[in-house]
C-alpha positions, 0 to 999 in steps of 0.5 A, a space after each residue: 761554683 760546682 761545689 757550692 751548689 753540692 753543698 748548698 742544695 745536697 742537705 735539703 735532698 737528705 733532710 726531706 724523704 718520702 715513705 710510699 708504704 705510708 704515704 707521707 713526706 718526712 722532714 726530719 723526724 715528723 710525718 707531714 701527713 700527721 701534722 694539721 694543716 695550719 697556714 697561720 695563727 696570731 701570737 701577741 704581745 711579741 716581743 713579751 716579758 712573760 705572758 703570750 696570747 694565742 689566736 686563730 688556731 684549732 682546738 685540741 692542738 700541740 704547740 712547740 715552742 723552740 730555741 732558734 738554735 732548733 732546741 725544744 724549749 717546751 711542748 704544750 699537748 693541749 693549748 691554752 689561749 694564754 701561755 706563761 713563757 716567763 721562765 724561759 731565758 731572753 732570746 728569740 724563740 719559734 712557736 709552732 703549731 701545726 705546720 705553721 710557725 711564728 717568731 717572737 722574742 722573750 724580753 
């Protein structure tokens, strides 16, 4: 049982530091502090054969979209009400923005 939780909790300690001469929160690669405060945004029709809707978010904001393996499938610098993900091969992808992020599925 020991070694299970070392295992289990041990990666969750590496993946989060915290930079005081900033004072930010790094998870993986992304300052916390840089990132909007987003709880929730609104992505329709899910699932989708090509076309997504976005509702509810800030304008002027970067949106990703990624594989659930965790590849980058696609940055979006400025956001459009409506993104065409017809391209992008079927499966189940993550869309973030901000810190807040949806799940949909690509038909």
């Amino acid at each position: 049982m020991k070694y299970l939780f070392l295992l289990f909790f041990t990666p969750l300690s590496i993946a989060a530091q915290h930079d005081s001469a900033y004072g930010c929160a790094y998870v993986g690669t992304v300052c916390e502090g840089d990132v909007p405060k987003l709880k929730h945004f609104d992505l329709y029709p899910n699932p989708t054969e090509g076309l997504l809707v976005i509702a509810n978010y800030p304008l002027n904001t970067e949106g990703v979209i990624f594989g659930i393996e965790g590849r980058v499938w696609r940055r979006i610098e400025q956001l459009n009400r409506e993104i065409d993900v017809s391209d992008l091969p079927q499966g189940v992808y993550l869309f973030r923005i901000g810190n807040a992020v949806q799940k949909f599925v690509k038909l």
